[in-house]
N, C-alpha and C positions, 0 to 999 in steps of 0.2 A: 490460399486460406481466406486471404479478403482481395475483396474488389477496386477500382481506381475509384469508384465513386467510394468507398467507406475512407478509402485515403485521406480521399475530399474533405470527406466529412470531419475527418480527425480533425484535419487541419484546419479547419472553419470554426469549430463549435470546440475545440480542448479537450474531447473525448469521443471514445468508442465502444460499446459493448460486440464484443463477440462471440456467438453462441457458438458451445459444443467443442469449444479447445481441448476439454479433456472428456474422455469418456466416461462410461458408468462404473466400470473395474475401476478405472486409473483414481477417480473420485473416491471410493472405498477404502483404495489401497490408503489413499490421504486422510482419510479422514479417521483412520484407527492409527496412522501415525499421530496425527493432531492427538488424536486423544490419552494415546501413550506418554505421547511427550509430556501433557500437564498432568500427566499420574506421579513424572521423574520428577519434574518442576515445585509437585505439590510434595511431595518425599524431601527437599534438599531446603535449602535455607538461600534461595535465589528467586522460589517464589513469589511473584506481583502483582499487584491490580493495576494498571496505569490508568485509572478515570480520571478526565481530564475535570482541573479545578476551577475555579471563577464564579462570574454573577449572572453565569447564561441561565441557569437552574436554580430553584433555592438551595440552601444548605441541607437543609432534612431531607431533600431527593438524593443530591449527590451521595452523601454518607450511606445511601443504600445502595449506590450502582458501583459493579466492578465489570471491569475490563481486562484480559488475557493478553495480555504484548510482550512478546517475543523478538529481539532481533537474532538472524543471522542465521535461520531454523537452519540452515545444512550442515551446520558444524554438528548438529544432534542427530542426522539420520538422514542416510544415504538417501530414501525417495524423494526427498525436499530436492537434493541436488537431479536428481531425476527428470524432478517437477521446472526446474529453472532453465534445464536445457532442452525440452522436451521441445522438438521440432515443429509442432504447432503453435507453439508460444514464440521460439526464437523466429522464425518465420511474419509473423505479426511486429512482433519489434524491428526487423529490416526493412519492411514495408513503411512505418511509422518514425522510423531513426536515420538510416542508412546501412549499407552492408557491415558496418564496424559497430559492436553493440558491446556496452562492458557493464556489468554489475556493479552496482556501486551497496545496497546491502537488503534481504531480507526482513521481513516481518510477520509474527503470527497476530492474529487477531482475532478473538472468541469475545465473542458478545453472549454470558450464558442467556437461558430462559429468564423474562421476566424483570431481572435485574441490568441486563447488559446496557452498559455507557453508551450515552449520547456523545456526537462527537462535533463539536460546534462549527460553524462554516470557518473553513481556515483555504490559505493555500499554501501547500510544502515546503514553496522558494522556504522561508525564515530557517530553516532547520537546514540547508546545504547549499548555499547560494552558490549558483554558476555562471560563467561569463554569456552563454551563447543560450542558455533556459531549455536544452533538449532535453534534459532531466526528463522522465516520466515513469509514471507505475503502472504496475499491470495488478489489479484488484483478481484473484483466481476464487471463486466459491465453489464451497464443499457444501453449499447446501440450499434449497430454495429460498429466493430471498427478498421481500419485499417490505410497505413501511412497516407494517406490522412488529415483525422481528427488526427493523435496522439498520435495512437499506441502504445505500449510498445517495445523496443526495449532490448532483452538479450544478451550476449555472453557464449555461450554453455559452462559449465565447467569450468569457472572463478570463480567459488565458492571456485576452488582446490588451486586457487593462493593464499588465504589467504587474509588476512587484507594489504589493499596498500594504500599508501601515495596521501593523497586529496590537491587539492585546496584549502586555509581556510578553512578544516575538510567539504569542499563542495561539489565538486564533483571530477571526473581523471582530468588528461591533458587532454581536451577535442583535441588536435592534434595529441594523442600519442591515444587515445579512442572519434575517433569521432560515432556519433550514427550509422553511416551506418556500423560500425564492427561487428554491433550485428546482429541478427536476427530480422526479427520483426514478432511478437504473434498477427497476424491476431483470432479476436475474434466477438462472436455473442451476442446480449444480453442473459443475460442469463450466460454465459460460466466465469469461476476463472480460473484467471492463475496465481499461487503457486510459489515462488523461491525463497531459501534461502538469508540472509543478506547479502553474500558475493557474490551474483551475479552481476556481471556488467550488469546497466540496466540502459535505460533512454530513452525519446520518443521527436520526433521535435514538431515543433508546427502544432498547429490543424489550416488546412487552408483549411479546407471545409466550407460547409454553414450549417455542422451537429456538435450539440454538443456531448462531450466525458465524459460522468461524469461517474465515476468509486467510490466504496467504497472500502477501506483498511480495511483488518482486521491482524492485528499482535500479531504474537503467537508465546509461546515457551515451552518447558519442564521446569515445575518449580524446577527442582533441576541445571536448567542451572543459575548462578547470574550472574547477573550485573558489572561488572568491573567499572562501573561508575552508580551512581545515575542520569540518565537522561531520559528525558522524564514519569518523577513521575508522575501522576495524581490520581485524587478521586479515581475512583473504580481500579487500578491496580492490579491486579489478580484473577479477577476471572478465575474461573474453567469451561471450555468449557468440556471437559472430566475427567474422571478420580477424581485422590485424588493430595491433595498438599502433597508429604512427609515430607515435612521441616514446622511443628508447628510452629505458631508465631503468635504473638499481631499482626495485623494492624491497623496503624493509620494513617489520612493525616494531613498532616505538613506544606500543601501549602495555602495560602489565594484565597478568592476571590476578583479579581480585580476588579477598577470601570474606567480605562481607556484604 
């Protein structure tokens, strides 16, 4: 699926796009899940916008932009679980990780038309710190995607700075990292773009008349742990490849909510 030199590349610069992971079926099939899913979402009283808050934006912007975030999409419908072990994907993460690959948890992500959240240059470490930084995501689009609508934006090789100091554990100095320092990962549906936890990344807002929904999938070598218990959920670890070398009970700890 990829080459020693895209390896390279991963490895050098903190990310990778790679075209055509998923088909033009397999995209469809995703993308009227996505869209079911926020018809249940928008029916229930679990419904949310998650636009991120702060002083990267005025107030009067922000109050108009919403954001679709989902964690965990498999627990809601079997093709997500489809989408995660889909041997084109897992394939790419062996290449990028090593033969032992474990989930650590899902996300949807809809930027509608016009309104869809900007997402301020951050990197992930703050939200699941781990001892050895393999952590990484795999960005899947269900839809063409460039600045227009919301794009993703990276800074090549910011993986190398390490773990840097956030806004309430949020996001950079958005004046010291504003979005336009990065690059931006012009994408087709169909195409995963890959970048470790330490990469500086974040996207403007979607101000086309096309929506931007994207699925998350994050992953890491299960012998990397956790420096903090966070972001626990139900099925946390399963096994995309490989074995888990470190034997252990698992159990969940966490309830289910009713608000």
């Amino acid at each position: 699926m990829i080459t020693a030199e895209q390896v390279n590349f991963y490895h050098e610069n903190g990310y990778l796009l790679v075209k055509g992971v998923y088909n033009a079926e397999e995209v469809e099939v995703l993308r009227d899940s996505v869209d079911r899913f926020l018809k249940r979402a928008a029916a229930s009283k679990f419904d949310r916008s998650h636009a991120w808050q702060g002083d990267y934006l005025p107030p009067e912007v922000l109050k108009k932009l919403v954001l679709k975030g989902f964690h965990d999409v498999q627990y809601h419908d079997a093709e997500f679980t489809r989408m995660i072990t889909h041997p084109n994907l897992v394939q790419v993460f062996t290449k990028l990780i090593g033969d032992n690959v474990q989930l650590h948890h899902t996300k949807m992500m809809v930027k509608p038309p016009e309104k869809g959240a900007a997402f301020p240059m951050h990197q992930d470490y703050p939200y699941f710190p781990h001892e050895k930084h393999t952590m990484m995501l795999a960005s899947i689009h269900l839809d063409q995607t460039n600045e227009e609508n919301g794009c993703v934006f990276v800074i090549p090789g910011s993986h190398k700075l390490g773990p840097l100091p956030h806004v309430g554990s949020h996001y950079l100095n958005h004046k010291e990292y504003p979005i336009q320092s990065g690059i931006p990962c012009l994408a087709e549906a169909g195409d995963v773009l890959f970048f470790n936890y330490l990469t500086i990344h974040g996207s403007p807002i979607n101000s086309s008349d096309r929506p931007r929904r994207n699925v998350l999938v994050q992953v890491r070598d299960p012998e990397d742990l956790p420096t903090k218990d966070t972001h626990v959920n139900w099925g946390q670890g399963m096994m995309l490849s490989g074995i888990n070398p470190i034997f252990r009970k698992y159990t969940y700890t966490g309830k289910l909510t009713e608000d």
